[in-house]
Backbone bond lengths (Angstrom), bond angles and torsions (degrees), N, CA, C in turn:
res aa  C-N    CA-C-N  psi(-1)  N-CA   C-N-CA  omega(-1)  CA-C   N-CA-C  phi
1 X - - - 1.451 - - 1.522 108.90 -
2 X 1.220 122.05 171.66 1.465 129.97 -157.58 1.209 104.74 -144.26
3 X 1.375 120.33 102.37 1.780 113.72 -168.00 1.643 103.49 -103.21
4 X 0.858 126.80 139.94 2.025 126.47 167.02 1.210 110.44 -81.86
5 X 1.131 142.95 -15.83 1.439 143.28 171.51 1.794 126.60 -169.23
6 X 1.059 110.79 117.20 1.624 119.06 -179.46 1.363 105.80 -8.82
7 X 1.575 144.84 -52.14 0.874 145.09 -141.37 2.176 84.14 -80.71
8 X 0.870 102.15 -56.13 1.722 99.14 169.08 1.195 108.17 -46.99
9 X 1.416 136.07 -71.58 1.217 127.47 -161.57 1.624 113.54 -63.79
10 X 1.186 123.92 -12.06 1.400 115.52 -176.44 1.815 87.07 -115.96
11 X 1.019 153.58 29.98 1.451 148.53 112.86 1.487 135.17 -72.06
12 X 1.526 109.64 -19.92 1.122 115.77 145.06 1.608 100.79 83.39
13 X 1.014 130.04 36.82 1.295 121.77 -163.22 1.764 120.90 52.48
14 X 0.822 129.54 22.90 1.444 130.99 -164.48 1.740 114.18 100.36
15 X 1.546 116.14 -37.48 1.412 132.53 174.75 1.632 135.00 -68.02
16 X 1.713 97.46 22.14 0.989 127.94 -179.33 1.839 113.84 -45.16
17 X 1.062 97.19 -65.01 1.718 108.66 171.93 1.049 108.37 -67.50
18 X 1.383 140.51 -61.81 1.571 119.73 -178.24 1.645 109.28 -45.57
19 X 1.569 111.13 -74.89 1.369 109.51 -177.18 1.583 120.36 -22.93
20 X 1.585 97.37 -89.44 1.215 100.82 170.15 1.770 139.58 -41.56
21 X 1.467 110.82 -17.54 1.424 109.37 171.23 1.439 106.55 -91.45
22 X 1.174 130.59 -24.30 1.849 155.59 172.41 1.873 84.92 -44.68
23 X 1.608 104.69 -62.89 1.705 103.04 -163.28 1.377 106.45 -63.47
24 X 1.812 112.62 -50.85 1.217 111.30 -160.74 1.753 113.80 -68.19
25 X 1.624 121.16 -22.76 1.312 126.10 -172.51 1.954 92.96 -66.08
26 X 1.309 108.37 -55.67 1.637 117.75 -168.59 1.491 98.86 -62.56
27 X 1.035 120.24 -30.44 1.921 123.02 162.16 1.378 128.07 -25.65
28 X 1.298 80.37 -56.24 1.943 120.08 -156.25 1.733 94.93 -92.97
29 X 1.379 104.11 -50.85 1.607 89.89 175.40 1.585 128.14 -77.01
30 X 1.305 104.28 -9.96 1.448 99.39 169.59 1.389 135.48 -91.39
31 X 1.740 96.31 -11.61 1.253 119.32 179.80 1.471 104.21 -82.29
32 X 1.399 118.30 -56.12 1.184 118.12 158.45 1.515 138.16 -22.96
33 X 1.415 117.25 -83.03 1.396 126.19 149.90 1.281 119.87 1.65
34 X 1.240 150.95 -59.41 1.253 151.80 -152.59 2.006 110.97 -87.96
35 X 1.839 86.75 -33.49 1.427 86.15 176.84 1.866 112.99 -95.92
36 X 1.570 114.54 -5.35 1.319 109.31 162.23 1.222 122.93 -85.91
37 X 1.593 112.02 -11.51 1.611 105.48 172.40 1.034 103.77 -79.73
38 X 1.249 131.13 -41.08 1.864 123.06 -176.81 0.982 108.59 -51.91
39 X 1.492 117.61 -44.08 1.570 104.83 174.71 1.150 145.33 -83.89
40 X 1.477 123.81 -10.62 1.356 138.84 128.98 1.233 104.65 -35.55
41 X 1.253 136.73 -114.02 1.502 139.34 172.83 1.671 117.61 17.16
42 X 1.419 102.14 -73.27 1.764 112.42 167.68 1.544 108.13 -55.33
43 X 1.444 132.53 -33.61 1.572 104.95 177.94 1.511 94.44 -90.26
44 X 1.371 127.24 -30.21 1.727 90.44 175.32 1.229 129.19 -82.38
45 X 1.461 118.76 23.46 1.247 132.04 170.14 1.433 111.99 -94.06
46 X 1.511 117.80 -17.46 1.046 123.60 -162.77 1.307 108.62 -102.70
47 X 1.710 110.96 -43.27 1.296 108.38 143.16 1.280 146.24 -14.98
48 X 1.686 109.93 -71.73 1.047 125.49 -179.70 1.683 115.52 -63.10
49 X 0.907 100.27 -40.64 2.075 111.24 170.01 1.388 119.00 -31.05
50 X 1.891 96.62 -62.84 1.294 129.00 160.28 1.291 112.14 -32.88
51 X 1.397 134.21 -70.79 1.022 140.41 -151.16 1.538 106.64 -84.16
52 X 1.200 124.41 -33.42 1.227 132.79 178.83 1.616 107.14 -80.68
53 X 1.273 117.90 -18.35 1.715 108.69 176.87 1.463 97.14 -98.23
54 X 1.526 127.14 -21.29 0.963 102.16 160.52 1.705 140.72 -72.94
55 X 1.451 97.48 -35.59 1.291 100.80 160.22 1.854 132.86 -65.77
56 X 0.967 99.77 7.98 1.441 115.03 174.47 1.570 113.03 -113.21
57 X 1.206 112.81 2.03 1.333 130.39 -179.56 1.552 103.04 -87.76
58 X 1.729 105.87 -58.38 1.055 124.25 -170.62 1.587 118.86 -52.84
59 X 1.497 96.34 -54.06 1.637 102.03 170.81 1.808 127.36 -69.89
60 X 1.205 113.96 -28.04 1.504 122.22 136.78 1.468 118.68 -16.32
61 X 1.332 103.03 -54.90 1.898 106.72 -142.26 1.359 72.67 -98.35
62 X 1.792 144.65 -53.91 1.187 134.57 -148.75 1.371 103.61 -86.47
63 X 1.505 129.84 -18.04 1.232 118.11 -169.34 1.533 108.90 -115.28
């Protein structure tokens, strides 16, 4: 496409809001992402801790 002035190219042909909310949603989720995997990650780390002191509990008490 061939715009004559910015004020066109950031209206988008009329498709201003789709486009532009299309970029800003994929923005937000990629930015996002990085800090929900860390935090996933840290509770199944925390999990696993759990589970392993408990199971070390267990063999304690049985052995």
């Amino acid at each position: 496409m061939n715009w004559h002035s910015p004020a066109e190219f950031f209206a988008m042909g009329g498709y201003a809001l789709y486009v532009w909310g299309s970029f800003g949603v994929c923005a937000a989720a990629l930015a996002l992402e990085p800090f929900l995997l860390s935090r996933r990650r840290r509770s199944i780390l925390r999990s696993l801790r759990r589970h392993a002191a408990a199971e070390r509990m267990d063999q304690e008490v049985v052995g």
